[in-house]
N, CA and C atoms as an extended XYZ file, in Angstrom:
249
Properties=species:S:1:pos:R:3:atomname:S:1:resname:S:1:resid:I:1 pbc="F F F"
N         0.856       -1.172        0.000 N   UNK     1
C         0.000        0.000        0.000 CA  UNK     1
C         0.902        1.236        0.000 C   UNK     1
N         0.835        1.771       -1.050 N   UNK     2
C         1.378        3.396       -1.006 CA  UNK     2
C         1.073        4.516       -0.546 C   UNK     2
N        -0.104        4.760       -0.028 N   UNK     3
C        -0.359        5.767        0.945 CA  UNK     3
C        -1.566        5.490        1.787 C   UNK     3
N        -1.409        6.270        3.055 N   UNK     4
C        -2.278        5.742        4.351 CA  UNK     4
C        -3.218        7.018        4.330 C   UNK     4
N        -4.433        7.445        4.816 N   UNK     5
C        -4.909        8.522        5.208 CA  UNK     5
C        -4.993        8.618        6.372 C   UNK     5
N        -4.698        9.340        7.011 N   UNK     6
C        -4.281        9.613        8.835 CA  UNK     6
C        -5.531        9.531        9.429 C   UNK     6
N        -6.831       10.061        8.771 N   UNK     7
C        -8.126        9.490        9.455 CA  UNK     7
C        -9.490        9.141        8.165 C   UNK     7
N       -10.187        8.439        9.087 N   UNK     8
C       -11.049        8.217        8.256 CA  UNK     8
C       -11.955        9.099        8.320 C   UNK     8
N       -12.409       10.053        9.244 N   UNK     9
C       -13.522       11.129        9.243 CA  UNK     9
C       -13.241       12.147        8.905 C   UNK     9
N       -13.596       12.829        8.281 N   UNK    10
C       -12.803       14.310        7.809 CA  UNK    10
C       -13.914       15.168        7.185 C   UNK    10
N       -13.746       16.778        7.840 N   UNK    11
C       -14.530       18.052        7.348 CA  UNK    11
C       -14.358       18.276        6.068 C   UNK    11
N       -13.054       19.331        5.907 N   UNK    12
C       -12.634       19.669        4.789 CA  UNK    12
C       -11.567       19.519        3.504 C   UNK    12
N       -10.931       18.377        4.481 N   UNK    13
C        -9.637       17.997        3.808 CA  UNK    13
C        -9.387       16.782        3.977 C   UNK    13
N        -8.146       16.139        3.484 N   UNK    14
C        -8.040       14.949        3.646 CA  UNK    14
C        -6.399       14.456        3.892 C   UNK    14
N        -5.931       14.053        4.626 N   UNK    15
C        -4.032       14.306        4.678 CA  UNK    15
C        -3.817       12.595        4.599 C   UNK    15
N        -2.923       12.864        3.809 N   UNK    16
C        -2.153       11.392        3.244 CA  UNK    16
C        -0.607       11.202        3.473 C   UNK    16
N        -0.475        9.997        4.224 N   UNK    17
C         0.857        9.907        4.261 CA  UNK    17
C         1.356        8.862        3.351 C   UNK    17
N         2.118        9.327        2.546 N   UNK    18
C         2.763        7.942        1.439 CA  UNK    18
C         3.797        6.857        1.863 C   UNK    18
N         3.789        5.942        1.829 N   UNK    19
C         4.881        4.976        2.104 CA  UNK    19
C         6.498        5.371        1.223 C   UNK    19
N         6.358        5.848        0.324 N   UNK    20
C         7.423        5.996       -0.817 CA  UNK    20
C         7.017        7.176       -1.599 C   UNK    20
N         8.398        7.756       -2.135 N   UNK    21
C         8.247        9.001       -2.909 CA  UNK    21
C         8.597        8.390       -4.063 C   UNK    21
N         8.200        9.473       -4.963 N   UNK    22
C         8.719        9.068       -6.300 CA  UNK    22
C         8.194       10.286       -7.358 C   UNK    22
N         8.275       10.332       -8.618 N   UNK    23
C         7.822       10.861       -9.498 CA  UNK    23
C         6.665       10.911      -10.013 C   UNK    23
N         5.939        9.737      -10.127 N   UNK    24
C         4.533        9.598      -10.835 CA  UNK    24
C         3.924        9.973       -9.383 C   UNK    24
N         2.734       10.900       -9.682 N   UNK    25
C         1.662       11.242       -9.493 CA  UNK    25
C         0.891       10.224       -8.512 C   UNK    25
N         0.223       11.069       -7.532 N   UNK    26
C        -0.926       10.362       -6.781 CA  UNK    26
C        -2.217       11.076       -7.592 C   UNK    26
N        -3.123        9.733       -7.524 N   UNK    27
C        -4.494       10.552       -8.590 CA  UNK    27
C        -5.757        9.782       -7.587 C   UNK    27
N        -6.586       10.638       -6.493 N   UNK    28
C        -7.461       10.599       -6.273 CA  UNK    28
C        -9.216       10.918       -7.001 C   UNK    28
N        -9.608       10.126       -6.682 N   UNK    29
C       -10.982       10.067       -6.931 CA  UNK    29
C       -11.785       10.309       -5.911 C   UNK    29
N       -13.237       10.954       -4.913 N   UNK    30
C       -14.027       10.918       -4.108 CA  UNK    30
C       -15.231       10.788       -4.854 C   UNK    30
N       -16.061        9.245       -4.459 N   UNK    31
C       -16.966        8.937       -4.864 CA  UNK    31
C       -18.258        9.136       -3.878 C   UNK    31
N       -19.790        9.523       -4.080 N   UNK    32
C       -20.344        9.319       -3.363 CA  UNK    32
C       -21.118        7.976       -2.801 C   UNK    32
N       -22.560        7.740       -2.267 N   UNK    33
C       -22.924        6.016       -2.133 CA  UNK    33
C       -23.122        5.815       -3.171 C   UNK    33
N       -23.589        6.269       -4.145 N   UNK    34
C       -24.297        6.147       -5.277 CA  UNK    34
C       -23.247        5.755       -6.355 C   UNK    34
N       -22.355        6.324       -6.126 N   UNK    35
C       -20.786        5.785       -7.282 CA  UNK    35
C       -20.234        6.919       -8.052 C   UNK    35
N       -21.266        8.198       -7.838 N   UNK    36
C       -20.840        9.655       -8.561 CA  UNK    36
C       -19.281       10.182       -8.304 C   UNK    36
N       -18.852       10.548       -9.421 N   UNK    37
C       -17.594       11.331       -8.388 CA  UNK    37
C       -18.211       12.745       -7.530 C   UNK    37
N       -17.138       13.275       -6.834 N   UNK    38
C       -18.019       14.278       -6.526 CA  UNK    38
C       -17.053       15.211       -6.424 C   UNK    38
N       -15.122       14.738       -6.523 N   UNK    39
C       -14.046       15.423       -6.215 CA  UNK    39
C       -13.271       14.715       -6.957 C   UNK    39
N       -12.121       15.445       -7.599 N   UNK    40
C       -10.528       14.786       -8.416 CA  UNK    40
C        -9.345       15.326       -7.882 C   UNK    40
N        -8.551       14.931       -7.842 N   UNK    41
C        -7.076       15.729       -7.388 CA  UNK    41
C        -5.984       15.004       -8.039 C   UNK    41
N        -4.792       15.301       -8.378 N   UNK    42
C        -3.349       15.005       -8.666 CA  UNK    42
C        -2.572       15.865       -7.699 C   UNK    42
N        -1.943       14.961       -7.640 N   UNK    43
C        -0.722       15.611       -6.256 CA  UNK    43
C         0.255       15.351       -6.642 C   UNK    43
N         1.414       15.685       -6.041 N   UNK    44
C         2.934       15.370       -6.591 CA  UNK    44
C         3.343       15.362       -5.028 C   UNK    44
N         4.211       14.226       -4.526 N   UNK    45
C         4.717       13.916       -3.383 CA  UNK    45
C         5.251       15.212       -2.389 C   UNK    45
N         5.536       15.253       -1.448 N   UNK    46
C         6.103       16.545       -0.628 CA  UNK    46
C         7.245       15.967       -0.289 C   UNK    46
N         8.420       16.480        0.226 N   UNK    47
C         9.768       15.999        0.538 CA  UNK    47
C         9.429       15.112        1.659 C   UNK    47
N         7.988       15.354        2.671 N   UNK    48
C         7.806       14.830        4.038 CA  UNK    48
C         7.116       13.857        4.080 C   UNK    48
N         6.958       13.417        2.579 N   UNK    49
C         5.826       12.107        1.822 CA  UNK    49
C         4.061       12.410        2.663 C   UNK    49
N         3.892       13.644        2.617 N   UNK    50
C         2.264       14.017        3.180 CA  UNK    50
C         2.054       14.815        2.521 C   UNK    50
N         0.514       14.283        1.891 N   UNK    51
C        -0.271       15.142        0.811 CA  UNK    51
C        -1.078       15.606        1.937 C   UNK    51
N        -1.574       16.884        1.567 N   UNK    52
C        -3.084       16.882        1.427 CA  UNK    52
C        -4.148       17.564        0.754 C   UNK    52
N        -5.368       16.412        0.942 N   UNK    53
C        -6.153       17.266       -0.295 CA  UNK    53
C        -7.332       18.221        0.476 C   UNK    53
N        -7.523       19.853        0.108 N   UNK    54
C        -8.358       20.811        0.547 CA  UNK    54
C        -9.579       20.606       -0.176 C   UNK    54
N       -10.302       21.857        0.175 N   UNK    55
C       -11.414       21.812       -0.555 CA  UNK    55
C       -12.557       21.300       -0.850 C   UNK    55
N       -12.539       20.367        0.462 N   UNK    56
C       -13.945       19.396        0.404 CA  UNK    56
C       -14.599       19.878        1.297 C   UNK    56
N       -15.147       21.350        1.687 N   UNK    57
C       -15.981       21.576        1.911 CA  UNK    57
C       -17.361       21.937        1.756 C   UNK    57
N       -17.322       21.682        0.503 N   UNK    58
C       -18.716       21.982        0.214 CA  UNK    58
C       -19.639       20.543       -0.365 C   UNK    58
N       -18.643       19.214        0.062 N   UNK    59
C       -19.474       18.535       -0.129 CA  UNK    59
C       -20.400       18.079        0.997 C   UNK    59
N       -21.619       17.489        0.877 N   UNK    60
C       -22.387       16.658        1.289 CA  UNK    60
C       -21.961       16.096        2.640 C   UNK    60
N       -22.519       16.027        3.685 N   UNK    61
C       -22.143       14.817        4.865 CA  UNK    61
C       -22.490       13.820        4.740 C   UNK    61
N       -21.637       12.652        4.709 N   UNK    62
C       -22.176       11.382        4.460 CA  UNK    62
C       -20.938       10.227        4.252 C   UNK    62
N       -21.246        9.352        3.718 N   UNK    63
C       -20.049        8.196        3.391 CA  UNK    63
C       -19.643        8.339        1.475 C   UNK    63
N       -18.507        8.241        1.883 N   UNK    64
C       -17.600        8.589        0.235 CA  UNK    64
C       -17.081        7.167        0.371 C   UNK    64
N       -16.196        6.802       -0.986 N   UNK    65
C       -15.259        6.308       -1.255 CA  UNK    65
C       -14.543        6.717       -1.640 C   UNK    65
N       -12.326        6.342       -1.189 N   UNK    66
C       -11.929        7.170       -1.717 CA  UNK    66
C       -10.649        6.202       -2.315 C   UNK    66
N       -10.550        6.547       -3.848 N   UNK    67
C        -9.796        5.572       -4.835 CA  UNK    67
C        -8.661        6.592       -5.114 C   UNK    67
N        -7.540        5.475       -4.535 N   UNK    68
C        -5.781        7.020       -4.895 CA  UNK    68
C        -5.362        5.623       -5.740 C   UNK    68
N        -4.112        6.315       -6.719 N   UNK    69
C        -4.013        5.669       -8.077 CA  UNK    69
C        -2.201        5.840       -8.052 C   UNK    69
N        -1.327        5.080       -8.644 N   UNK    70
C         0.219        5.670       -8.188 CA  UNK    70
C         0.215        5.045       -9.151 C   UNK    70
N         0.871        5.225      -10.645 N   UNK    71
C         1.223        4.500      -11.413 CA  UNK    71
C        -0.058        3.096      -11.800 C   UNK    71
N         0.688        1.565      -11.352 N   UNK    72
C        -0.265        0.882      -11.372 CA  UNK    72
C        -0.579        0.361      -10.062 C   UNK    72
N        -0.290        1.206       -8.504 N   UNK    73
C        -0.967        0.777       -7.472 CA  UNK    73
C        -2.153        1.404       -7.098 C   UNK    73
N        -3.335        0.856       -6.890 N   UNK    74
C        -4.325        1.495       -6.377 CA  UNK    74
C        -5.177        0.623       -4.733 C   UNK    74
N        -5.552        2.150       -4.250 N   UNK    75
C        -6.062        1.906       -2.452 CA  UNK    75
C        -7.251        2.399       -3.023 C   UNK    75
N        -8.077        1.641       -2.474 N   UNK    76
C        -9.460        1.657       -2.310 CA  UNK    76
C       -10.222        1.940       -0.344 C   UNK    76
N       -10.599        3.085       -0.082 N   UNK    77
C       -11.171        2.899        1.146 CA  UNK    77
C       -12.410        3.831        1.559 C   UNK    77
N       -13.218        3.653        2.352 N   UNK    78
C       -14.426        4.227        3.007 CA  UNK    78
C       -13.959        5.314        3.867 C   UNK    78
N       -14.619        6.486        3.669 N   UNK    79
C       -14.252        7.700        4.586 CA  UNK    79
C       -15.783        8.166        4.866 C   UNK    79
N       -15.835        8.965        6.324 N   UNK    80
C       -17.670        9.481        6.248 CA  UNK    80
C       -16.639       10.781        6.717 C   UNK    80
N       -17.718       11.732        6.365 N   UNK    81
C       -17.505       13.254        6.226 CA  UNK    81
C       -18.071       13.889        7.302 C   UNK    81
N       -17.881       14.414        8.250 N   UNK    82
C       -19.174       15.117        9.369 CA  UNK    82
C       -18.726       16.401        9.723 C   UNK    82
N       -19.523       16.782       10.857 N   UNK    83
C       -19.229       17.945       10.960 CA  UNK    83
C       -18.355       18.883       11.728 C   UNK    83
């Protein structure tokens, strides 16, 4: 697994710690229950291997899925959003 998310509940953001740096791209997806996306991001590693992604505040409270992409590794996991 190439990157961890430090929690599963989260307001507005989302912070990722990577196992390994490298060049290729982290490529998130946030899906809702339904399977919609509802958020995209590309990131490029930090020297401290921790992303994070802003800007999710204006979604919805509820349960997401969230699909990160590294080349050809991909994490699949459940996050709920509150307040």
């Amino acid at each position: 697994m190439f990157a961890k998310v430090k929690s599963t509940v989260f307001i507005d953001s989302l912070k990722f710690e990577l196992s390994s740096d490298g060049d290729s791209p982290v490529r998130g997806i946030l899906r809702d229950e339904k399977g919609f996306i509802c958020s995209q991001v590309e990131m490029k590693g930090q020297k401290n291997n921790e992303l994070v992604w802003r800007g999710l505040n204006n979604l919805p409270y509820g349960v997401y899925t969230l699909e990160l992409t590294k080349g050809e590794e991909e994490v699949k996991m459940r996050l709920v959003k509150r307040v």
